[in-house]
C-alpha positions in Angstrom: 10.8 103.9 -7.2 14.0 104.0 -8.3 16.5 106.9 -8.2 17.6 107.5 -11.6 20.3 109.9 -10.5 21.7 106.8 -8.4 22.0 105.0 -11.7 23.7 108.4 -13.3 25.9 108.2 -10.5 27.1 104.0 -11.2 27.6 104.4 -14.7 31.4 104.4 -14.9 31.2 100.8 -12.4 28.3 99.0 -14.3 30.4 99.9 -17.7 33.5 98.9 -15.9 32.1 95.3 -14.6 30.6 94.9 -17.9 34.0 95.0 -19.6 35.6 92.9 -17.1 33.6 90.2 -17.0 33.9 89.9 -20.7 36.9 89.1 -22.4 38.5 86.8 -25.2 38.7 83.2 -24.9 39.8 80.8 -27.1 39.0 77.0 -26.1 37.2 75.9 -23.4 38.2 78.4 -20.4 38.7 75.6 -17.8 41.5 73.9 -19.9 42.8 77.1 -20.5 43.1 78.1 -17.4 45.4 75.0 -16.5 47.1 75.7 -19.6 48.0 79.2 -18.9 48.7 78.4 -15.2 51.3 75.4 -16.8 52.5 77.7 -19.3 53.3 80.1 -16.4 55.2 78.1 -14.2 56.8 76.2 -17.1 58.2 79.8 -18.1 60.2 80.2 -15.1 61.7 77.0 -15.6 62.7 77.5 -19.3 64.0 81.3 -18.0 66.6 79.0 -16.1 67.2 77.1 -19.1 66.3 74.0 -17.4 64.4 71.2 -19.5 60.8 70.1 -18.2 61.3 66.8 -17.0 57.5 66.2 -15.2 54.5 68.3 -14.4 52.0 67.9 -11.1 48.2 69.2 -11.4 46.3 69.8 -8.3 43.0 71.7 -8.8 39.6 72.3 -7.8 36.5 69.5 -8.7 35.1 72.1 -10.2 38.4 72.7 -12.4 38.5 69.1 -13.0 34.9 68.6 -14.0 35.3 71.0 -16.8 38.2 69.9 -18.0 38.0 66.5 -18.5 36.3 66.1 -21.4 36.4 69.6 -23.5 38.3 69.5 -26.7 41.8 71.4 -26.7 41.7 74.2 -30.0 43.7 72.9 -33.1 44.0 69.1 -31.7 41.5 66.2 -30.8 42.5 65.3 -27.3 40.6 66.7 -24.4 42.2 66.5 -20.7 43.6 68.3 -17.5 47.1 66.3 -18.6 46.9 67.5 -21.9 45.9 70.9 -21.4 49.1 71.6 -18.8 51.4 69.5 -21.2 50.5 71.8 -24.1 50.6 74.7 -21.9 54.0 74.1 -20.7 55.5 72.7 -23.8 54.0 75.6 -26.0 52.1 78.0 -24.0 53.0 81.3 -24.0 51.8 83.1 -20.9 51.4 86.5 -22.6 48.6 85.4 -24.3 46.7 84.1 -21.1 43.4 82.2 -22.1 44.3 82.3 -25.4 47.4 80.6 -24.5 47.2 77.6 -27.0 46.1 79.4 -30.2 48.9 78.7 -32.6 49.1 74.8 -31.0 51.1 72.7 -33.7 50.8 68.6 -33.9 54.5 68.8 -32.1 53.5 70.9 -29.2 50.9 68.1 -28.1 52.8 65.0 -29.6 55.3 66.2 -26.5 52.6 65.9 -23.9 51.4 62.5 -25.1 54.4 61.2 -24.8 55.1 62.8 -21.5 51.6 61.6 -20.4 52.5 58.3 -21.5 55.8 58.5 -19.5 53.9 59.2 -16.2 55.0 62.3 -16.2 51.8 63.9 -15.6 50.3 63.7 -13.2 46.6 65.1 -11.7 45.0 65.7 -8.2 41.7 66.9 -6.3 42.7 70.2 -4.7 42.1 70.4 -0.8 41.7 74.2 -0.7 38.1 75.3 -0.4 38.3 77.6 -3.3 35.9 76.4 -5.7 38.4 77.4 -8.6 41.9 76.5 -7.6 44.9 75.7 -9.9 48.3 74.7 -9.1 51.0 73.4 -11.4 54.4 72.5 -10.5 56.9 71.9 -13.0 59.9 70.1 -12.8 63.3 70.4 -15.0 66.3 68.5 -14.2 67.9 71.5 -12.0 64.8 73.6 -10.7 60.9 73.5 -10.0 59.0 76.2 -10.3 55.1 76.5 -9.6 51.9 79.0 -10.2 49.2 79.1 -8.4 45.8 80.2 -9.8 42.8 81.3 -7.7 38.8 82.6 -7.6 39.3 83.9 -11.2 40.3 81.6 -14.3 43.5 84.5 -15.0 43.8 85.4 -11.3 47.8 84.2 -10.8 48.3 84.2 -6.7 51.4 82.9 -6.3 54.7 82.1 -8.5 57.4 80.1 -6.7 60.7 79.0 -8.2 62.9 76.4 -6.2 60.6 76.8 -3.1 60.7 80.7 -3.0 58.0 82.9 -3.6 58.7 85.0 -6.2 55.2 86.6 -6.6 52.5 87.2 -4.9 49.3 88.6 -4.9 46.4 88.6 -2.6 43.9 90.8 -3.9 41.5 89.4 -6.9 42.8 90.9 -9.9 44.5 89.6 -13.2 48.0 90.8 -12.3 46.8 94.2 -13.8 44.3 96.1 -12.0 42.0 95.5 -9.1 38.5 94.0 -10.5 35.4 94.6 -8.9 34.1 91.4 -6.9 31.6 89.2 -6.5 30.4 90.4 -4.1 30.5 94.4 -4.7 29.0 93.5 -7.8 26.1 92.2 -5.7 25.8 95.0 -3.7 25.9 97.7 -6.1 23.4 96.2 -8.6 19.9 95.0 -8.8 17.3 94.1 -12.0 15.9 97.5 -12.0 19.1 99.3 -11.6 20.2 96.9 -14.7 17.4 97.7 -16.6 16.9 101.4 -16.6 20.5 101.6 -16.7 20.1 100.1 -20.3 17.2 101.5 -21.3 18.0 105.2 -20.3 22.0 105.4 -19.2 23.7 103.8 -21.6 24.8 106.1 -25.3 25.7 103.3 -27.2 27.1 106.2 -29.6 29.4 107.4 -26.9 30.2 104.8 -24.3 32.6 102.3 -24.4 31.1 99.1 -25.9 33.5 97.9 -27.6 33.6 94.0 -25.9 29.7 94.0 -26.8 30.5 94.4 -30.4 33.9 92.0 -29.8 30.9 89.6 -28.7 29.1 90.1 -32.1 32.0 89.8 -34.4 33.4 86.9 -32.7 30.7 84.7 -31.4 28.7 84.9 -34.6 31.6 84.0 -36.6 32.5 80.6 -34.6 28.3 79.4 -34.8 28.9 79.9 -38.8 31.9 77.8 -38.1 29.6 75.3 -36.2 27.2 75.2 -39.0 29.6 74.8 -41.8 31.4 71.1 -39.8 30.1 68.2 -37.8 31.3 69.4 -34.4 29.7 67.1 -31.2 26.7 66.2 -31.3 26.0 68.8 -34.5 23.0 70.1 -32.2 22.9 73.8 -34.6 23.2 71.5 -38.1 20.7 69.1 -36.8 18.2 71.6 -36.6 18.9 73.4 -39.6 18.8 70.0 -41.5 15.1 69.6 -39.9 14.6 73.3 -40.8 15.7 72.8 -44.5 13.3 69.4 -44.6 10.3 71.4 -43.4 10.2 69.7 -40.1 10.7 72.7 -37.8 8.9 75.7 -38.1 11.3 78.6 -39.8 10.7 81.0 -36.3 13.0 83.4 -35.1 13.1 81.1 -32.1 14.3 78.3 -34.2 17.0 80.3 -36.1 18.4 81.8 -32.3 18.7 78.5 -30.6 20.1 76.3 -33.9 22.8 79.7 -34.4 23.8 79.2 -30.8 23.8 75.6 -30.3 26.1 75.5 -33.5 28.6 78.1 -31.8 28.4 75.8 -28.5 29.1 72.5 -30.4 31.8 74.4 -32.2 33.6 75.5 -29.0 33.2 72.3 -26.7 34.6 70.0 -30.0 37.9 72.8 -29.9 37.3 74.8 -32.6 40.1 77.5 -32.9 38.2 80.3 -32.7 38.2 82.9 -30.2 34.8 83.8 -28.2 34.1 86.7 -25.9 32.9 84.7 -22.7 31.2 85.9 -20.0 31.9 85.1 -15.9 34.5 82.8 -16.9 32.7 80.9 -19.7 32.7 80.8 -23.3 29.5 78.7 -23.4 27.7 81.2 -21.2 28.8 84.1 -23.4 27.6 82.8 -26.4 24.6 81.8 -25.0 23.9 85.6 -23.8 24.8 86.9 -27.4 24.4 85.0 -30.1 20.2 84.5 -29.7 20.2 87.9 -29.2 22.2 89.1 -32.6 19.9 86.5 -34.0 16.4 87.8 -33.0 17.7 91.5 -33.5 18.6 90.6 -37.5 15.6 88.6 -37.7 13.2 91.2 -36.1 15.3 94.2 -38.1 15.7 96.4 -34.8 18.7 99.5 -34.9 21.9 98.9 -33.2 20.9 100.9 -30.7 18.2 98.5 -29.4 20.8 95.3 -29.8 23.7 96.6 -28.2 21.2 97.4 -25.0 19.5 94.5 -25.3 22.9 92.6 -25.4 24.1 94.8 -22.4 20.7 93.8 -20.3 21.7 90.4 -21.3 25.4 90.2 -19.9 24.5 92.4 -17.5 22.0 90.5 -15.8 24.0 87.0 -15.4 27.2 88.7 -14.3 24.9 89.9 -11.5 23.0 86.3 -10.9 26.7 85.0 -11.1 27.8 87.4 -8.6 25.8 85.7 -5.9 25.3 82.1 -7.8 29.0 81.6 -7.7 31.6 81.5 -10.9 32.0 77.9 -10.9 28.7 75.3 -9.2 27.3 72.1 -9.0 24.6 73.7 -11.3 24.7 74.3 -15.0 25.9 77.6 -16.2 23.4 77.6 -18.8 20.9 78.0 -17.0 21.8 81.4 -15.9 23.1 82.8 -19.1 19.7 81.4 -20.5 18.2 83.5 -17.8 20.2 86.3 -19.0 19.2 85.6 -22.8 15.3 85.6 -21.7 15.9 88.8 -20.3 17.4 90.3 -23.7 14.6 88.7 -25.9 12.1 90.6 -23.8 14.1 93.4 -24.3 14.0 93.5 -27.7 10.2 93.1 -27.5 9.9 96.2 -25.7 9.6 94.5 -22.5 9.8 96.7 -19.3 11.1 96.0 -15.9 8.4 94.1 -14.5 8.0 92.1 -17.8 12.0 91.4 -17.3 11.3 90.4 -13.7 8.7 87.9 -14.5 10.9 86.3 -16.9 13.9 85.6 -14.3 10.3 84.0 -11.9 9.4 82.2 -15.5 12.9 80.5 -15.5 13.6 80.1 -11.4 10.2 78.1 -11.2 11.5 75.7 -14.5 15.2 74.9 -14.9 16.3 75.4 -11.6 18.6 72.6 -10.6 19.8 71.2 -13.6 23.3 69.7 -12.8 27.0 70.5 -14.5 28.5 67.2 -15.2 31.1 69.2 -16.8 32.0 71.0 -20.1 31.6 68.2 -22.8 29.9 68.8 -26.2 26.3 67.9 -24.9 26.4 71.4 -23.3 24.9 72.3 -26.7 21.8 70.2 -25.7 21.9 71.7 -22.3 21.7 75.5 -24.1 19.3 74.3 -26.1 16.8 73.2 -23.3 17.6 76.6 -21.7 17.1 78.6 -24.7 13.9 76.8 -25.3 12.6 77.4 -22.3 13.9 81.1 -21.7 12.2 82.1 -25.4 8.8 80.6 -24.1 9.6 82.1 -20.7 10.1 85.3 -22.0 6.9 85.2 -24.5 5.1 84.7 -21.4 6.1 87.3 -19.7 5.1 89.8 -22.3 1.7 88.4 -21.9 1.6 89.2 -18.5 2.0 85.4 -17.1 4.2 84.6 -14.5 5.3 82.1 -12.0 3.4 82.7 -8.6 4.8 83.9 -5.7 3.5 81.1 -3.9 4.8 78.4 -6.4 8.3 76.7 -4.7 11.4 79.1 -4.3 9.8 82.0 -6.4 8.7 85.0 -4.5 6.9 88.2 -4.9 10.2 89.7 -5.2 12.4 88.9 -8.4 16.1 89.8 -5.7 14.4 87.2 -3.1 13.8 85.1 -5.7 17.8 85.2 -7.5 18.6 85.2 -3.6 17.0 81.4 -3.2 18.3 80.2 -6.5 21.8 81.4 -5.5 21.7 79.7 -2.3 20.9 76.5 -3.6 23.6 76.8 -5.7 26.1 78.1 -3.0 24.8 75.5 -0.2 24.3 72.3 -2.4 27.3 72.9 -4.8 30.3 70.7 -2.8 27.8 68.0 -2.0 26.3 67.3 -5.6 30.4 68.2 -7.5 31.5 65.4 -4.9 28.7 62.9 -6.5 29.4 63.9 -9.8 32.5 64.1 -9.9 33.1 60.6 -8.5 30.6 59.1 -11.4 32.5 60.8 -14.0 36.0 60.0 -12.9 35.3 55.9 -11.9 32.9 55.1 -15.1 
């Protein structure tokens, strides 16, 4: 049994990770993250009144991976040497992952003509941090470089002319120490998440002010998704088959198509802001906007959608805390875990039922590979949406995955425990393959 007075006790931590693993995005947050590392180190040049004269890129594969085909907000190029071009030519590092917001035609008509120039120029990191940035930026007098680690806003290290002039070796975003990975992993579990939820958290009282940033914002780019042909137009293609009476009008239907639209919205560079979640946009979205959905469709209080969206977050940041913030393995997957988990909630679905749908998903989409963020993520959220709804329904009839079927167990921590070690063991092997495919087509 679990000791409720435990959870009393955690309260001000699980509220505190909540907010800290949400926070505004705007753009794909791999690009940004070069950009705001570029816009960074290009700042310390322009302090010196220097001109940029070239920029070098070394990062991470999984940096790379993401970044190499996302759409940059308020253009239509996509790229690791366009994002540090704009983010040195424009950036403004104040505004951190919402560093190229006001982007004009100018600001990236500079980079293109500085990547056409040869003046940028891109590399595979050798660091073993799976997310590692580095810029250096030459003007005609000084360099000056950042260095990004571990988080997509975590600056390390700022050197101008080959001196350190900052430094920081804990894990927080030059503000406050964050809570990590893996304190995050010790101090939580399902049940704790769930009766935290369910009993704990005075959505009245308590600060929950990102959940309802998450609302406002992440609803409002799917409507933008809907209302233009973004990608692949995943969320208009289904409402197109709903409209022609060739998809049945279910509150499943009307959850995935809202969130696919946001999704193909976000990966074509749509300027709008989104609350992400772990260090993803796409993962945020997914872990909200199914769940505003099915609580308008089913007409439940605020009371029930703001826990249900709190059981939601809640849960990936804690698979994420041991699955890692950047894999081999698709994001999606998790924060479709994470969206199961709220649909069940809303349902009146208990621990166990909650359980059985994180078996339901281990025991299906394990495995499915990031190739990076592109706009057929949408497709990738769809088929984990999909498959968490059904997983979910499931659930609340009592079905499961057995304990004896492939990495599930008896026990729903053994079983995140296998997933994440997959995902921890297999990750540099499988981003090495992939990467390579994507990079010498």
């Amino acid at each position: 049994m679990i000791n409720d007075q435990n959870i009393s006790e955690k309260k001000p931590k699980i509220l505190r990770i909540l907010r800290e693993n949400m926070y505004v995005a705007t753009g794909c947050t791999e690009p940004a993250a070069v950009s705001y590392c570029s816009s960074v180190a290009a700042n310390e040049i322009k302090k010196l009144g220097d001109e940029i004269q070239s920029i070098d890129v070394i990062a991470s594969k999984n940096i790379l991976k993401n970044a190499m085909s996302a759409g940059l907000p308020n253009t239509t190029k996509v790229g690791v040497n366009y994002a540090a071009g704009i983010g040195a030519t424009h950036g403004d590092p104040k505004n951190v992952l919402n560093v190229n917001n006001d982007v004009k035609e100018e600001d990236y008509t500079i980079a293109e003509q500085m990547i056409k120039d040869g003046k940028i120029k891109v590399g595979i990191s050798k660091e073993p941090n799976l997310l590692y940035i580095k810029v250096t930026v030459k003007g005609k007098s000084h360099e000056a470089s950042c260095t990004i680690a571990d988080a997509h806003t975590n600056v390390v290290e700022i050197t101008v002319d080959n001196k350190v002039t900052f430094e920081n070796k804990g894990n927080a975003n030059n503000k406050e120490e964050h809570i990590p990975a893996h304190e995050i992993a010790e101090l939580l579990s399902i049940e704790d998440i769930v009766v935290f939820c369910d009993k704990y958290l005075d959505v009245e009282h308590d600060d929950i002010e990102i959940l309802k940033k998450a609302e406002e914002l992440n609803m409002a780019i799917s409507k933008e998704g809907l209302s233009r042909n973004y990608g692949l137009s995943i969320g208009k293609n289904i409402r197109g088959l709903l409209e022609a009476g060739n998809m049945h009008n279910a509150n499943r239907t009307r959850a995935i198509m809202r969130t696919t639209a946001a999704a193909d919205a976000r990966m074509a560079g749509a300027p709008f802001p989104v609350v992400a979640n772990s260090g993803s946009g796409n993962q945020g979205i997914t872990l909200s906007v199914p769940i505003i959905s099915y609580a308008k469709d089913m007409k439940v209080s605020d009371e029930k959608k703001y826990k249900a969206l709190a059981v939601s977050n809640l849960i990936s940041i804690y698979i994420k805390s041991k699955f890692g913030t950047l894999s081999a393995f698709c994001g999606a997957m998790v924060a479709s875990i994470g969206a199961g988990c709220g649909i069940c909630y809303l349902y009146d679905g208990d621990y166990n039922d909650i359980a059985a749908v994180i078996h339901n998903m281990v025991g299906s989409l394990t495995g499915m590979i990031c190739d990076g963020a592109k706009p057929d993520c949408a497709l990738k959220i769809y088929s984990g949406l999909e498959t968490a709804i059904f997983s979910s329904r499931l659930a609340m009839k009592g079905k499961r995955v057995s304990k004896d079927d492939g990495i599930v167990c008896e026990d729903v921590e053994k079983t995140i425990d296998n997933v994440a070690e997959v995902s921890v063991k297999c990750s540099s092997e499988v981003d090495d393959i992939v990467l390579g495919m994507m990079i010498n087509k």
